[in-house]
C-alpha positions as CSV (number, residue, x, y, z in Angstrom):
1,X,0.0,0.0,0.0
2,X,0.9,3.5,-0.7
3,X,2.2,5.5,2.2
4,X,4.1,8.4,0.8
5,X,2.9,11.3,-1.2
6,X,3.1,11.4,-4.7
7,X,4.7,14.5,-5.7
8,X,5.6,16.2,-9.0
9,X,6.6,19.9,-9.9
10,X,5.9,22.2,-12.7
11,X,8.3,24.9,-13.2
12,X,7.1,28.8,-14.3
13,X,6.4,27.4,-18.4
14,X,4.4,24.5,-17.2
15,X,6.6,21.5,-17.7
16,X,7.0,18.9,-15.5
17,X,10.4,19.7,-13.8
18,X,10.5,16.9,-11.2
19,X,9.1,14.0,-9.3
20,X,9.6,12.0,-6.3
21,X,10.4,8.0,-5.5
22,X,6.8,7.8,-4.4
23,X,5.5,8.6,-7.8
24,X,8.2,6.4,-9.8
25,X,7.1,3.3,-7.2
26,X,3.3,4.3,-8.5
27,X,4.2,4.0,-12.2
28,X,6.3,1.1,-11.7
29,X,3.5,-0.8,-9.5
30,X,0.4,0.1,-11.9
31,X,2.6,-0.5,-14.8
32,X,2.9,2.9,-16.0
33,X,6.1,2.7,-17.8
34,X,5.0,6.1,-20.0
35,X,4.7,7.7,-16.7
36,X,8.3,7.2,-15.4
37,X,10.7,10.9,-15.2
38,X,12.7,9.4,-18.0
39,X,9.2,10.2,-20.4
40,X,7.4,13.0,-18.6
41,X,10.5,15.4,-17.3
42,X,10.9,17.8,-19.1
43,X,7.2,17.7,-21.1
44,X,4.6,20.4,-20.6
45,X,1.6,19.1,-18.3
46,X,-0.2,20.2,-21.6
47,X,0.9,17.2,-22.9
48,X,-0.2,14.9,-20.4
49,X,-3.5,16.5,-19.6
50,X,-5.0,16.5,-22.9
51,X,-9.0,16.7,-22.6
52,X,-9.8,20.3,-23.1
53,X,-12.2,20.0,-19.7
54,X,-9.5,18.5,-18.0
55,X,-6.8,21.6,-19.4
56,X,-8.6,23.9,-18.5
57,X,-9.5,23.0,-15.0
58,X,-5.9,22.7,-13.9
59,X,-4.7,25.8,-15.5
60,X,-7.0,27.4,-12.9
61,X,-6.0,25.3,-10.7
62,X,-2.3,25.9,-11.4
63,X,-2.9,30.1,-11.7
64,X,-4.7,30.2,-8.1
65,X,-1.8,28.2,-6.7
66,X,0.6,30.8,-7.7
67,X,-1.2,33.2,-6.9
68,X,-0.1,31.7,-3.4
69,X,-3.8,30.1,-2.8
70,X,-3.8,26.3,-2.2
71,X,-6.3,24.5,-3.8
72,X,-7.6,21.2,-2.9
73,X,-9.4,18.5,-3.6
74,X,-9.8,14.7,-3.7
75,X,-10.3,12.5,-6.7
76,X,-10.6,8.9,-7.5
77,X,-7.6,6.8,-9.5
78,X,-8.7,3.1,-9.2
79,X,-6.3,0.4,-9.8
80,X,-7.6,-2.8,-11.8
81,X,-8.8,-4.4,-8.7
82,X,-9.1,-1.3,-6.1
83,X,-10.9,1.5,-5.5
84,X,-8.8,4.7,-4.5
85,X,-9.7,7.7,-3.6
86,X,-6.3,10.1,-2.8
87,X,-6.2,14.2,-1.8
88,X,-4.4,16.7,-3.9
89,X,-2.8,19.7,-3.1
90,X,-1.3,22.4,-5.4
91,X,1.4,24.5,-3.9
92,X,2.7,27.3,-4.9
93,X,6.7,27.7,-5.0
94,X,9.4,30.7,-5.5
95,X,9.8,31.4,-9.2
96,X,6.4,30.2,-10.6
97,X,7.0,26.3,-9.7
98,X,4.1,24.5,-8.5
99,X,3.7,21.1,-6.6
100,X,1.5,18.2,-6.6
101,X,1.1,16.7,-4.1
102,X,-1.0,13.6,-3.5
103,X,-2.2,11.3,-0.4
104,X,-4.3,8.0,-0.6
105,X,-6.7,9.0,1.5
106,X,-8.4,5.0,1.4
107,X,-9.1,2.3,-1.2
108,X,-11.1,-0.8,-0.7
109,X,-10.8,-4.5,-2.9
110,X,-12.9,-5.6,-5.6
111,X,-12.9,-8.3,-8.7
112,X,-10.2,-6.9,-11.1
113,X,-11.8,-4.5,-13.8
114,X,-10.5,-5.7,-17.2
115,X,-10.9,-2.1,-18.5
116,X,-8.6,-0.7,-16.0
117,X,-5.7,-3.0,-17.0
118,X,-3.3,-0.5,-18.9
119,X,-2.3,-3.1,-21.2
120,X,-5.8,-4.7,-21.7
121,X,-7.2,-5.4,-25.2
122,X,-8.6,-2.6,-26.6
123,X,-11.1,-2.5,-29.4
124,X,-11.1,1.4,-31.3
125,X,-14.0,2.5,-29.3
126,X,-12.9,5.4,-26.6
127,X,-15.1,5.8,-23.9
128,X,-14.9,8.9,-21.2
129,X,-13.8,7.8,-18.0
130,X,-14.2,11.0,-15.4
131,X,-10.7,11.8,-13.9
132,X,-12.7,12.6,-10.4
133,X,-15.1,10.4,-10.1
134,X,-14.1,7.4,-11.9
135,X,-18.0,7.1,-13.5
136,X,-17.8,6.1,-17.4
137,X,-19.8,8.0,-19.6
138,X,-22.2,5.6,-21.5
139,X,-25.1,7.0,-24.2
140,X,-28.2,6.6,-23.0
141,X,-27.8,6.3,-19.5
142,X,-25.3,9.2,-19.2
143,X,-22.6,8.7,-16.6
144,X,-22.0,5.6,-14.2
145,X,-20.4,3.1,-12.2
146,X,-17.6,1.3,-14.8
147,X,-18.8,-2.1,-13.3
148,X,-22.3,-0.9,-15.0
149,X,-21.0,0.8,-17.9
150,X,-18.8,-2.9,-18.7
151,X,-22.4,-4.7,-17.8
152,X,-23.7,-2.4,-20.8
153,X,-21.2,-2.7,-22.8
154,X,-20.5,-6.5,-22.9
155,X,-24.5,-6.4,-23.2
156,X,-24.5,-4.5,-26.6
157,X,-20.9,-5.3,-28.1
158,X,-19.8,-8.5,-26.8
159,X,-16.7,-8.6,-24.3
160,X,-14.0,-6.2,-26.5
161,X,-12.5,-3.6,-23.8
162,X,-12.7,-0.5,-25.4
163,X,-9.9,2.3,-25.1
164,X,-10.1,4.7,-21.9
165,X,-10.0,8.2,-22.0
166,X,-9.5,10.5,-19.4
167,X,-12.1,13.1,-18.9
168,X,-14.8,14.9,-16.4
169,X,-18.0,14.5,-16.1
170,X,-20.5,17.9,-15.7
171,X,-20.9,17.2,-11.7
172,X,-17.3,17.0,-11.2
173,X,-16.6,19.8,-13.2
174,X,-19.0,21.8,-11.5
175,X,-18.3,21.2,-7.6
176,X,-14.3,21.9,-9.0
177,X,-15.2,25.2,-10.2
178,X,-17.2,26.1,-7.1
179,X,-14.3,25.2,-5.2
180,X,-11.7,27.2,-7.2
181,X,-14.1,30.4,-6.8
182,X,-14.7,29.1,-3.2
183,X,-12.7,27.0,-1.3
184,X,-14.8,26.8,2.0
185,X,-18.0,25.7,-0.2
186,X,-16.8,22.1,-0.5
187,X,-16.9,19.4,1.8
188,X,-13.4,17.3,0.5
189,X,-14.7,13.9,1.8
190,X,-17.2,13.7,-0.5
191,X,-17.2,12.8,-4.5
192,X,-20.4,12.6,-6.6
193,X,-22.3,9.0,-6.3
């Protein structure tokens, strides 16, 4: 189990300037090899943050931070066969660097998710996985649990895993903006159902 923080820094242009053994151990445990300092030193976090939601929510983030304002929050980043939910902070650092810094806060077993696998089958279907939340956007029933969204999907299109995208749903993205325009307005224990 994870005990130490995950940290990583951005420096004042927004790449990723460092990390710490925590975060390699992470990669290295959840098979994250495109994760490691060797691929993301040195890249902007523009890079690795790619959904436009997602971008624009952390370049908030990131401004408020430097602006010498904390913000945060906690989010869900579930392992094949765990649940996780960790905090995150954003620090702000002489000379425009900002840190990340997060805790696992708990996490709790279940039967291994073959979607969450990172080197699972995939099929060319993308479907939306919420970067807070961990619900799966499905059509027609809008966003849920990824057990349900897999019963759906195995339901309709056989047992093909499709490919995972990171994104954020309307809820999450709407309780992170009332926190960034009011900190004190969230309770950090809780994540949309």
């Amino acid at each position: 189990m994870l005990t130490e923080p995950i940290i990583y820094r951005i420096d004042a242009k927004d790449r990723i300037c460092g990390c710490n053994d925590a975060w390699i151990s992470f990669a290295q445990d959840n098979e994250g090899e495109e994760s490691l300092p060797e691929q993301v030193v040195g890249r902007l976090l523009w890079e690795v943050v790619t959904d436009p939601t997602l971008q624009e929510l952390y370049q908030r983030m990131v401004a408020k931070a430097r602006t010498g304002q904390p913000v945060q929050f906690r989010y869900r980043c579930d392992a094949p066969n765990e649940r996780r939910i960790f905090h995150m902070t954003l620090r702000g650092e002489p000379g425009g660097v900002v840190e990340f810094r997060s805790e696992l806060k708990s996490y709790e077993e279940r039967p291994s998710v073959e979607w969450l696998k990172p080197h699972a089958a995939t099929g060319k279907e993308l479907v939306r996985l919420c970067s807070w939340c961990a619900r799966v956007f499905v059509e027609g029933l809008g966003w849920v649990s990824i057990e349900r969204a897999i019963e759906r999907h195995g339901s309709l299109q056989g047992q093909a895993s499709p490919k995972l995208t990171h994104g954020m749903c309307e809820a999450c993205r709407d309780e992170m903006l009332q926190l960034l325009a009011n900190p004190a307005a969230k309770d950090l224990n809780q994540l949309p159902a």
